[in-house]
C-alpha positions in Angstrom: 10.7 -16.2 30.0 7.1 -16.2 30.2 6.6 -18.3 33.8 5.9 -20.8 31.4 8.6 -23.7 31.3 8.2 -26.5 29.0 11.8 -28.3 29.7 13.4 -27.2 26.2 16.2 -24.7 27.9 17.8 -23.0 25.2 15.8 -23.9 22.4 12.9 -22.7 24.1 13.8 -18.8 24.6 15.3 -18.8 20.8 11.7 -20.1 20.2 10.1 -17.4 22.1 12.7 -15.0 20.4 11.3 -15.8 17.2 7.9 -15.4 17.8 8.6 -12.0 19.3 10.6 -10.8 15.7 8.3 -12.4 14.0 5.6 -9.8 15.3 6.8 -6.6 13.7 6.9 -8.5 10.5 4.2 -10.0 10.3 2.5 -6.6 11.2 4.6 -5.3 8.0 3.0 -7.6 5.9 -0.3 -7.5 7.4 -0.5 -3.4 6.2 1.6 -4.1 3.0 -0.7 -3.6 -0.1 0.4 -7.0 -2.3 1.4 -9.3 1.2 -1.6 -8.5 3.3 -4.0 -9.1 -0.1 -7.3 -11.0 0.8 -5.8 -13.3 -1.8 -2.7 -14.5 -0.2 -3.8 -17.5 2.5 -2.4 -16.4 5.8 -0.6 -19.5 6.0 1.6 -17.7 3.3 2.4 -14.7 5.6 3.3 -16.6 8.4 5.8 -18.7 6.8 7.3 -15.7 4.9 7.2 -13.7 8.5 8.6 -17.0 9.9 11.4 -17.2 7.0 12.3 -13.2 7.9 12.2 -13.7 11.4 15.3 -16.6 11.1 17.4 -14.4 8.6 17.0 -11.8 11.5 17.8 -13.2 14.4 20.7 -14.8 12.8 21.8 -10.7 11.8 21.0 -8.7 14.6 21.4 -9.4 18.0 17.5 -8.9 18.8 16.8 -10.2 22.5 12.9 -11.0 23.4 11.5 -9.3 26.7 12.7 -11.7 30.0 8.9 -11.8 30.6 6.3 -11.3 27.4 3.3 -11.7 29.4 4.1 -9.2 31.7 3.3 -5.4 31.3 6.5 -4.4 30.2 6.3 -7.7 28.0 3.3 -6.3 26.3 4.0 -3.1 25.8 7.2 -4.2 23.9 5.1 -6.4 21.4 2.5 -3.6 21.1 5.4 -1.1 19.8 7.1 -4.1 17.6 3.1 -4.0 15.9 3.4 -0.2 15.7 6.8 -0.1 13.6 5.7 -3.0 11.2 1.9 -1.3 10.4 3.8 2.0 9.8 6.1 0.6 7.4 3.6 -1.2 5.7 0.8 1.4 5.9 3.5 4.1 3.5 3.1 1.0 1.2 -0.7 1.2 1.2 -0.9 5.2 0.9 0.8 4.7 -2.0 -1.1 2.2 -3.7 -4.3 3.8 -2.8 -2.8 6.8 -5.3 -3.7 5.1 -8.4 -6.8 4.3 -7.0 -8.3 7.5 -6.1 -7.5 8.3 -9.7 -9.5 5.8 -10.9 -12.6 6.3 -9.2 -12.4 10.3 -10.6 -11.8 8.6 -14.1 -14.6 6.0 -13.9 -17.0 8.4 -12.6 -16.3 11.4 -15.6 -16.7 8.2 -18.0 -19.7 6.9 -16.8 -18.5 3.4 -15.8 -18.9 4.3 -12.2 -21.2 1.2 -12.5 -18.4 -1.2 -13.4 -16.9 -2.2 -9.8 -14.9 -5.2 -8.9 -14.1 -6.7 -5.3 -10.4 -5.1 -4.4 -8.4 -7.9 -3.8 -6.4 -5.8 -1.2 -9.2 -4.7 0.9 -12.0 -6.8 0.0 -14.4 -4.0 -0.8 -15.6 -2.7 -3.9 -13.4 -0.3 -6.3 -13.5 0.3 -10.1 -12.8 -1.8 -12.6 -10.2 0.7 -14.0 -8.3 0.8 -9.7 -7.8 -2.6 -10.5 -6.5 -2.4 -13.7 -4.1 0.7 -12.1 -3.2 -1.3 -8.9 -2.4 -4.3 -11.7 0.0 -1.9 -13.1 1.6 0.0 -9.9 2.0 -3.7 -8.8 4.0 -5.0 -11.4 6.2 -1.8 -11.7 7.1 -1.7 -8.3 7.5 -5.6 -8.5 10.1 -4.7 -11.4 11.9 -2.0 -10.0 12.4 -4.7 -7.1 10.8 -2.3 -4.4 9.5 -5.7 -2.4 13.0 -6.0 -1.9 14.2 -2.7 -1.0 11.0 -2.8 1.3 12.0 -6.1 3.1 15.6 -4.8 3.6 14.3 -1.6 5.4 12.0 -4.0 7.3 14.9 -5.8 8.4 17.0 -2.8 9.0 14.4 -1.1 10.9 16.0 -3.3 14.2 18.6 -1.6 13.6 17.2 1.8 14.3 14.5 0.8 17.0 15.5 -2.1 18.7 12.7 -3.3 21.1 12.2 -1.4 23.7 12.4 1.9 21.5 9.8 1.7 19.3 7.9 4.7 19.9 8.7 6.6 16.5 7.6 10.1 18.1 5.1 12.6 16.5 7.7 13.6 14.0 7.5 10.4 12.0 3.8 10.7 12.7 3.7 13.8 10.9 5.7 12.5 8.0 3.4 9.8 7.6 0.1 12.5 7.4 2.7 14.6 5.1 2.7 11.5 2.8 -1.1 11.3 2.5 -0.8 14.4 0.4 1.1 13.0 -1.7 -1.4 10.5 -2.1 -4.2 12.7 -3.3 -1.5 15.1 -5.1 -0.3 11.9 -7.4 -4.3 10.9 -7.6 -5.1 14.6 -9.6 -2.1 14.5 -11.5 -2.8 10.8 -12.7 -6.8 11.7 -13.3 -6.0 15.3 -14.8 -4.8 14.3 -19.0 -8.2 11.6 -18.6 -10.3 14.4 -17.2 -9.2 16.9 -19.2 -10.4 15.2 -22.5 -13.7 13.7 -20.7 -14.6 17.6 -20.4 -13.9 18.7 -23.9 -16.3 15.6 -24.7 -18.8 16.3 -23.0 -19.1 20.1 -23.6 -19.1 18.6 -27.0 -22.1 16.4 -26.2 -23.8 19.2 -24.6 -23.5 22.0 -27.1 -24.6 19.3 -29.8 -27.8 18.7 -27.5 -28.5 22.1 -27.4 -28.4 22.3 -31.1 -29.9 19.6 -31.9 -32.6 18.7 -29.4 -33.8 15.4 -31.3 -30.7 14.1 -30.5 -30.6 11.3 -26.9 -28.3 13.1 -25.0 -27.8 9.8 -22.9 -27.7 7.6 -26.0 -24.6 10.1 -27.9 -22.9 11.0 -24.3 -22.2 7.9 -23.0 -20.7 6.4 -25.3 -18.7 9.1 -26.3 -17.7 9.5 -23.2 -16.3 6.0 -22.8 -14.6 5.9 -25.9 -12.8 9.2 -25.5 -12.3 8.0 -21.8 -10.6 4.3 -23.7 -8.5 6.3 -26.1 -7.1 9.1 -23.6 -6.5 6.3 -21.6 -4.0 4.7 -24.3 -3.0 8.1 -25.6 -1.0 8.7 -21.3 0.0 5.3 -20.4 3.7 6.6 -21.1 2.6 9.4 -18.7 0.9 7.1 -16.0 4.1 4.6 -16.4 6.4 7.6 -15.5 4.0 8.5 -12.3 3.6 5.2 -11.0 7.6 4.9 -10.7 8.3 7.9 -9.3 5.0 6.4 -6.9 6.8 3.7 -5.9 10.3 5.2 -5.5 8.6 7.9 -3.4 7.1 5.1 -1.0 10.4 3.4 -0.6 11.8 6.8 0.1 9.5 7.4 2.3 9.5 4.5 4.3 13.2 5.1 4.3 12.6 8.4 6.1 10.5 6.9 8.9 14.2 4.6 9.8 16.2 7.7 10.2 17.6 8.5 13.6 
């Protein structure tokens, strides 16, 4: 299969068959948000990429590449790497939502200060994106989205079977089209927070400009984060009802990128 021959027959191309599925998977959970965190070991994803990859080749008649080192060989794992960071990388748009909002919130509250290391990407982010990511994570986790998301995984064979992995410049576009989403769902979920922060601190200011004895620093800031605390409370109904509709909107979406 590879003009490599180790004597096993059989069990050797079902091994290379294997290995080949378990590529677009394991890209797939590479780009997903909560699979591909810096916290879960890698020896995790492979197992889980290696668990998916039996369930499929026992479901769909998937056939590895005659030679995988070859050109053609190549090219056929490069588009298997293409489908599985698209399907996760809808997954990570959407996650980045709550996010963005965060950083907009923070920053009219003053606790633009108060970062954390984002377990997803490694880098640095609010204390409040992970306190929203905490909560888009465990609502899609409860709506049982993982599992809608693994079954389009496994599904997506169906629909581009090696060989035909190229998803075209439509899907492409679709993919763009869902980054406005992103930043839509990111004003709508900073917007009630904002809103209030403003009122606050036109508060603040008209009060310094009365009053100019008064520590505009030492009244604002704290006013700011305790208005910032209590609109916070005041639309966690609201920011419950966005982040579902988020995460039904990414497993719609990735169910877009699968139609023929």
């Amino acid at each position: 299969m590879i003009a490599l021959n180790f004597g096993f027959g059989a069990l050797e191309a079902e091994l290379w068959r294997l290995l080949f599925v378990m590529t677009r998977i394991g890209a797939a959970l590479l780009a997903a948000p909560f699979f591909g965190a810096g916290a879960v070991p890698p020896q995790v994803r492979v197992i889980m990429a290696g668990a998916l990859a039996v369930l499929v080749c026992a479901w769909t008649p998937v056939a590895a590449p005659p030679a995988l080192l070859s050109l053609a060989g190549l090219l056929a794992i490069a588009g298997e790497a293409l489908v599985g960071l698209s399907l996760g990388f809808v997954l990570q748009i959407a996650f980045a939502a709550p996010v963005m909002g965060a950083e907009v919130i923070g920053g009219a509250m003053g606790m633009s200060m108060a970062t954390a290391v984002d377990p997803n990407s490694g880098s640095q982010s609010p204390a409040l994106g992970q306190y929203f990511t905490v909560v888009i994570t465990l609502i899609f986790l409860a709506l049982g989205g993982h599992l809608q998301w693994i079954g389009l995984l496994v599904d997506s064979y169906r629909v581009f079977p090696p060989g035909h992995t190229w998803l075209g410049p439509e899907r492409f576009a679709e993919i763009a089209g869902f980054a406005t989403t992103m930043f839509v769902t990111a004003v709508a979920i900073a917007l009630p927070v904002t809103l209030v922060l403003l009122v606050v601190q036109v508060v603040t200011g008209v009060l310094s400009r009365s009053a100019p004895a008064l520590n505009l620093f030492a009244l604002g800031l704290p006013a700011g984060v305790l208005a910032g605390i209590a609109a916070l409370i005041a639309a966690a109904p609201l920011l419950t009802d966005q982040l579902t509709d988020l995460s039904a909107l990414a497993i719609e979406q990735s169910r877009s990128l699968l139609r023929p």
